[in-house]
N, CA and C atoms as an extended XYZ file, in Angstrom:
279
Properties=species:S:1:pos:R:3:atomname:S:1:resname:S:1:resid:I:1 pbc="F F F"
N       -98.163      -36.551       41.296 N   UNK     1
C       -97.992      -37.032       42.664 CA  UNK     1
C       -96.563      -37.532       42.819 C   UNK     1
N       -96.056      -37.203       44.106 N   UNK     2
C       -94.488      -37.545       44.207 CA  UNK     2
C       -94.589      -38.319       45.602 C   UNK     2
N       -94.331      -39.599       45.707 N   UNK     3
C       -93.813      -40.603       46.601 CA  UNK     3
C       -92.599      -40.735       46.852 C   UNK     3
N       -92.368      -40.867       48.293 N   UNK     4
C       -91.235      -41.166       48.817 CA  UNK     4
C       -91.421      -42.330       50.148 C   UNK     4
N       -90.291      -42.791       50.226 N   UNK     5
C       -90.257      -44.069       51.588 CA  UNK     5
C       -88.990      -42.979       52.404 C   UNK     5
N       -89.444      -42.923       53.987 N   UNK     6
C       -88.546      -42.204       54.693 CA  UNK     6
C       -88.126      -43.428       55.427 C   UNK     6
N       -87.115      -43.766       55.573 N   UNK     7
C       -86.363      -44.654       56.529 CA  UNK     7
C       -86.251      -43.959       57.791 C   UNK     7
N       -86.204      -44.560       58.896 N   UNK     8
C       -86.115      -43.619       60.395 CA  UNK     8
C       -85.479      -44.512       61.378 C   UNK     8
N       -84.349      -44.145       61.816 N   UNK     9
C       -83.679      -44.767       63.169 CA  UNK     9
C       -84.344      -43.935       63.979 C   UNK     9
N       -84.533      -44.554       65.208 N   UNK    10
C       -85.598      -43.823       66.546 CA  UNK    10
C       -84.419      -43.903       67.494 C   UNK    10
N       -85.009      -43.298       68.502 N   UNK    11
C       -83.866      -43.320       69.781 CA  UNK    11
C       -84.465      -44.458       70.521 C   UNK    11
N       -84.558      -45.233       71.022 N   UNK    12
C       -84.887      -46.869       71.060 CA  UNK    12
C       -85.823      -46.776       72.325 C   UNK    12
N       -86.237      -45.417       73.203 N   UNK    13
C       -87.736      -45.518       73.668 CA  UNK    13
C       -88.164      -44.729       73.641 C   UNK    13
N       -88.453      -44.038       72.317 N   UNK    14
C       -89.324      -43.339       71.397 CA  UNK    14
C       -89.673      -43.729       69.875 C   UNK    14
N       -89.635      -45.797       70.012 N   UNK    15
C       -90.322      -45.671       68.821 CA  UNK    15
C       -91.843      -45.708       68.764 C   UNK    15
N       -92.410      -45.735       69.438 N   UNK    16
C       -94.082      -45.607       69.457 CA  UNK    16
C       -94.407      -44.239       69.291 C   UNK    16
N       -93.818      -43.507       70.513 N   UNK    17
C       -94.334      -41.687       70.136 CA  UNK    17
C       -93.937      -41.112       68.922 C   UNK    17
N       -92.845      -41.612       67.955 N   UNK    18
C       -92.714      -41.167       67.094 CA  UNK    18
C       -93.139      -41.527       65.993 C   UNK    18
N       -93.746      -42.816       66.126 N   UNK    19
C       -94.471      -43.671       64.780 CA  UNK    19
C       -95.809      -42.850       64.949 C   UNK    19
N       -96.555      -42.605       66.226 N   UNK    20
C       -97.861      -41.571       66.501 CA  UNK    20
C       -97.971      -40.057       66.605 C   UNK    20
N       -96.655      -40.057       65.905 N   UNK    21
C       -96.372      -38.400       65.745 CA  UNK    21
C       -96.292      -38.407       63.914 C   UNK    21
N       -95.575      -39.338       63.558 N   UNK    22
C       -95.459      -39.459       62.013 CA  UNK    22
C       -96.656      -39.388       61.629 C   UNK    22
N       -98.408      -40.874       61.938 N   UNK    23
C       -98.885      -40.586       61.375 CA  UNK    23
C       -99.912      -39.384       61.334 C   UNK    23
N       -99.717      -38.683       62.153 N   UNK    24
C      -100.227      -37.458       62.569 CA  UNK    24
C       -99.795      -36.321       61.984 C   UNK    24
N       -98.734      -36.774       61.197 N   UNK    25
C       -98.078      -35.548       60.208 CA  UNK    25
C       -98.664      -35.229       58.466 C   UNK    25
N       -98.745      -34.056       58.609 N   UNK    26
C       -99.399      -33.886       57.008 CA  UNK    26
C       -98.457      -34.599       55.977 C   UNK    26
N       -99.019      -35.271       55.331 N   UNK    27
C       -98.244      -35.338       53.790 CA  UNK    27
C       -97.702      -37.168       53.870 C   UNK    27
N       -97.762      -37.691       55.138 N   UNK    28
C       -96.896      -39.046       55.810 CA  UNK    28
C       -98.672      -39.649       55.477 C   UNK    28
N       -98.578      -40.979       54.760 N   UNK    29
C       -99.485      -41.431       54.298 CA  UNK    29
C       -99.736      -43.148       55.278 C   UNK    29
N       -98.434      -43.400       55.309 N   UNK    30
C       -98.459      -44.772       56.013 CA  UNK    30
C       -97.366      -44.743       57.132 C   UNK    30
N       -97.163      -45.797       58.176 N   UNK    31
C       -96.265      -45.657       58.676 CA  UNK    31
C       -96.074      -47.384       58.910 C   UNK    31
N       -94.830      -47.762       58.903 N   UNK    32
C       -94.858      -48.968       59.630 CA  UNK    32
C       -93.519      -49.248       60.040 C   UNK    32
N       -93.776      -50.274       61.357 N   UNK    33
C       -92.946      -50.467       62.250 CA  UNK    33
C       -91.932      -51.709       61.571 C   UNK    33
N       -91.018      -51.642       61.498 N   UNK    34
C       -89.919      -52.237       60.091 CA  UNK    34
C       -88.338      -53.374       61.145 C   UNK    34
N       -88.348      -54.696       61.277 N   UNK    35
C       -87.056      -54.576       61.654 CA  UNK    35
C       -85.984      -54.499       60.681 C   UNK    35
N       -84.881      -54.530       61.432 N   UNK    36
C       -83.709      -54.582       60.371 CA  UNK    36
C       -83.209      -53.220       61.102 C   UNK    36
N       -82.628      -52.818       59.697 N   UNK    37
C       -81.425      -51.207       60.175 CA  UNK    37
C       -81.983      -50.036       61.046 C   UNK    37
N       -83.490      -50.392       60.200 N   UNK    38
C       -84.180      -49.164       60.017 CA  UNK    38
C       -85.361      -49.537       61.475 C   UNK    38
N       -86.217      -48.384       62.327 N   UNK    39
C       -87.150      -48.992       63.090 CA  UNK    39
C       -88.457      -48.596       62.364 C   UNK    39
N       -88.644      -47.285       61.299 N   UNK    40
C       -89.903      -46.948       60.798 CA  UNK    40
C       -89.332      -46.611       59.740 C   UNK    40
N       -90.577      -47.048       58.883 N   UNK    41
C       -90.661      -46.516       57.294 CA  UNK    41
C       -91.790      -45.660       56.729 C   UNK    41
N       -91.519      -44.659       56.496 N   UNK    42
C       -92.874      -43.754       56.250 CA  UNK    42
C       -93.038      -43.425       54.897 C   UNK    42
N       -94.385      -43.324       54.028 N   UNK    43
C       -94.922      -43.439       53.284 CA  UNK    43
C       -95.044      -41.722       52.768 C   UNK    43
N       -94.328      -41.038       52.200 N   UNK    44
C       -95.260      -39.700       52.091 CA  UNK    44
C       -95.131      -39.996       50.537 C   UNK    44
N       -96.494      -38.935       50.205 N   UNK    45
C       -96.898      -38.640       49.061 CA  UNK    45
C       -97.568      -37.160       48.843 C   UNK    45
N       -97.007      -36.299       48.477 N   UNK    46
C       -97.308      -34.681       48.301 CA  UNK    46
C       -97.402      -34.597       46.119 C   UNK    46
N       -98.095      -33.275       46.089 N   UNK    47
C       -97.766      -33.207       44.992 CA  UNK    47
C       -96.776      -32.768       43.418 C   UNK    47
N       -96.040      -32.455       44.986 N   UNK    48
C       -94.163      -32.081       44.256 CA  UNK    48
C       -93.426      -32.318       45.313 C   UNK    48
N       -91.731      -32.131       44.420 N   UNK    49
C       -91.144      -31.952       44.961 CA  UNK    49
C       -90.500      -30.977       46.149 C   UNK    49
N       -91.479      -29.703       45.499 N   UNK    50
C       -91.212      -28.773       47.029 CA  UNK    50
C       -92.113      -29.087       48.080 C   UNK    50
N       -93.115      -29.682       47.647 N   UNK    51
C       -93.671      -29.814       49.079 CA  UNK    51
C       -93.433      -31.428       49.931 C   UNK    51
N       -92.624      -32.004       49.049 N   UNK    52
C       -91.811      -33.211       49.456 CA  UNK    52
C       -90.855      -32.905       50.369 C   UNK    52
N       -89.629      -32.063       49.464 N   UNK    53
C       -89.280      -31.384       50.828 CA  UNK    53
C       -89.306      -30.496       51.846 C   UNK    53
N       -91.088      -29.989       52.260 N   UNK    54
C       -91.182      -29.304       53.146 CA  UNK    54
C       -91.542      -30.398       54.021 C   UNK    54
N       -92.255      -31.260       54.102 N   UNK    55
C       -92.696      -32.423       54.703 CA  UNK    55
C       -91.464      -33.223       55.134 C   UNK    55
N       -90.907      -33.920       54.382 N   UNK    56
C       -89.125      -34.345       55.331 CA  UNK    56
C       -88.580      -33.280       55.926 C   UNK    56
N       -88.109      -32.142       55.415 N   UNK    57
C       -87.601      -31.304       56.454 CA  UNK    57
C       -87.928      -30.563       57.511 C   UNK    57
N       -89.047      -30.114       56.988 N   UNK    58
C       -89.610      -28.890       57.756 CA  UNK    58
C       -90.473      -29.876       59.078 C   UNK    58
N       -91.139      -30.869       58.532 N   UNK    59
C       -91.699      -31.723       59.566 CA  UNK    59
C       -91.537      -32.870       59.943 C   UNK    59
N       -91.206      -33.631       59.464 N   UNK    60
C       -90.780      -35.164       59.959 CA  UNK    60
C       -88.764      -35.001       60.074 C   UNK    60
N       -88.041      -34.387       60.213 N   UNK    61
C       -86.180      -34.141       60.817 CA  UNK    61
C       -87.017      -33.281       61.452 C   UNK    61
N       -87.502      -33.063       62.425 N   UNK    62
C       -88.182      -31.984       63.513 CA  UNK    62
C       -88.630      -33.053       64.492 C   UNK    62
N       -89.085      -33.580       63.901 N   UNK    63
C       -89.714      -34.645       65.779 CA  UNK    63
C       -89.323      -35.395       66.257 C   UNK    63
N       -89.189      -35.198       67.534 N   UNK    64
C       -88.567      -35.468       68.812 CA  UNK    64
C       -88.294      -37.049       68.742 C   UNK    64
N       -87.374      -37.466       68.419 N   UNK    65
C       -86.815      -38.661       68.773 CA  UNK    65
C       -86.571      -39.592       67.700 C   UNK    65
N       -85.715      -38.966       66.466 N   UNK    66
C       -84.936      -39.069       65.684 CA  UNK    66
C       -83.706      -39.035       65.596 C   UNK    66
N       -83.221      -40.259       65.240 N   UNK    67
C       -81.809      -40.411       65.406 CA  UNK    67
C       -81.175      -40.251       63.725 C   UNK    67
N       -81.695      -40.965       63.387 N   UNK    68
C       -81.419      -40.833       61.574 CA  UNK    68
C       -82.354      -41.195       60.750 C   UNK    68
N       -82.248      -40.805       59.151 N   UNK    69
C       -82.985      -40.860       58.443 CA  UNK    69
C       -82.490      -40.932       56.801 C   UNK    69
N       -83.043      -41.790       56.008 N   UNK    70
C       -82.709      -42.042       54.825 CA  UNK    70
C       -84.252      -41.669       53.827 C   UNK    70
N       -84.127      -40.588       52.565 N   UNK    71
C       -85.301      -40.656       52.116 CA  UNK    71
C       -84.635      -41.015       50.884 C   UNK    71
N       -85.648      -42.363       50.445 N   UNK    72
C       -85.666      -42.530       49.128 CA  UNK    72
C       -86.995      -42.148       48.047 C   UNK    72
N       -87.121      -41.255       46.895 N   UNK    73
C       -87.812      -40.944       46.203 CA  UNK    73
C       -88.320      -41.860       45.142 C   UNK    73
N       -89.680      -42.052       45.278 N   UNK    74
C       -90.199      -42.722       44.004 CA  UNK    74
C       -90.022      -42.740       42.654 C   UNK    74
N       -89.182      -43.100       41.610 N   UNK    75
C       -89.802      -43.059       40.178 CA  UNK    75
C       -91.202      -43.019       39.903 C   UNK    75
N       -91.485      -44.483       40.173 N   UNK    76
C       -92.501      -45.036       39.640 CA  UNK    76
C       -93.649      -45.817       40.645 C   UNK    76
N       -94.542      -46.183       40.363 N   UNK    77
C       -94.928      -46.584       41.555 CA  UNK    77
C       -95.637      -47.697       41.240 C   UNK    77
N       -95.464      -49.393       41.290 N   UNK    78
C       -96.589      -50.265       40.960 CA  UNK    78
C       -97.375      -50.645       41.985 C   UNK    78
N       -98.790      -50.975       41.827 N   UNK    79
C       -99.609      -51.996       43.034 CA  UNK    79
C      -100.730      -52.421       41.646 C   UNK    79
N      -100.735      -53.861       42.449 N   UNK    80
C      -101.880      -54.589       41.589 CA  UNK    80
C      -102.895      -53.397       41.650 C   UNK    80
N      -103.416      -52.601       42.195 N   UNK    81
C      -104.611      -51.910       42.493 CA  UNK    81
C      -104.535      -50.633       41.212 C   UNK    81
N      -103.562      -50.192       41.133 N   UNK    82
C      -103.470      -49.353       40.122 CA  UNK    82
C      -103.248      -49.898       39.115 C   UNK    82
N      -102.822      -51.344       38.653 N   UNK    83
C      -102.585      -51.514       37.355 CA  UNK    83
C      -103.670      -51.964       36.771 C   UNK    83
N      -104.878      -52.879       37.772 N   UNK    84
C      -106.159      -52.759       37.517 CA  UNK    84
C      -106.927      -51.818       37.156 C   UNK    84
N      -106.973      -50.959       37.739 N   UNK    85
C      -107.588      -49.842       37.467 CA  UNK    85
C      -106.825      -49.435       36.122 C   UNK    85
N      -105.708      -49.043       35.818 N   UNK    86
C      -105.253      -48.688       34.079 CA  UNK    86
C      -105.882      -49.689       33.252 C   UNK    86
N      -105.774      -50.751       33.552 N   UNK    87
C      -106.440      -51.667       32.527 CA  UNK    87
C      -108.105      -51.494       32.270 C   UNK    87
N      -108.434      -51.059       33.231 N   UNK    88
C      -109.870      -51.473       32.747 CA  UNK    88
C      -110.419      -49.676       32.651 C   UNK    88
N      -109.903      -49.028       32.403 N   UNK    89
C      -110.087      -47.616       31.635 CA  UNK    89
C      -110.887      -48.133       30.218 C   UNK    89
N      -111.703      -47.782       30.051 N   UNK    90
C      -112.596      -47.104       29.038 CA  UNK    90
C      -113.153      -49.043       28.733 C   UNK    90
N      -113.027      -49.506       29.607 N   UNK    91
C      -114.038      -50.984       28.899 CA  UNK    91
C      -115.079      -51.088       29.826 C   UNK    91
N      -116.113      -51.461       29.033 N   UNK    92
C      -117.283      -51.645       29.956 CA  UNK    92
C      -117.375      -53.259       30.007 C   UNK    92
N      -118.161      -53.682       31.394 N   UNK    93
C      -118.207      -55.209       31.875 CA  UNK    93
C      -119.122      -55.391       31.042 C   UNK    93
């Protein structure tokens, strides 16, 4: 599995249609509305890299009311939820 965070400048009244166009897009897992530089941060997760970048390019730099965009790619990925789950592999309660 390959994770990425898409950073997204919006054109400043299209950030709703485009946060409801993101999560409506294959492969875009989360979306959220972010201040600071950035107005959305999107969540994709595909199972490579080519289909990582068919999903940023081919579909999310395609919809309507994008001004810019920064993708950063996952190494690694922690959440309490998964490290629970590694830990308790093969022990019974």
């Amino acid at each position: 599995m390959v994770a990425a965070l898409v950073m997204i400048k919006a054109e400043t009244d299209k950030v709703t249609q485009l946060a409801e166009a993101l999560t409506e897009t294959e492969g875009v897992s989360e979306v959220f509305s972010v201040a600071g530089q950035w107005d959305l941060v999107a969540i994709v997760r595909t199972r490579d890299n080519d289909a990582l970048a068919t999903v940023v390019t081919d579909r999310i730099r395609k919809l309507s009311g994008i001004a810019g965009s920064e993708t950063m790619i996952a190494f690694r990925s922690y959440s309490r939820r998964e490290l629970e789950a590694g830990f308790s592999l093969g022990v019974d309660d």
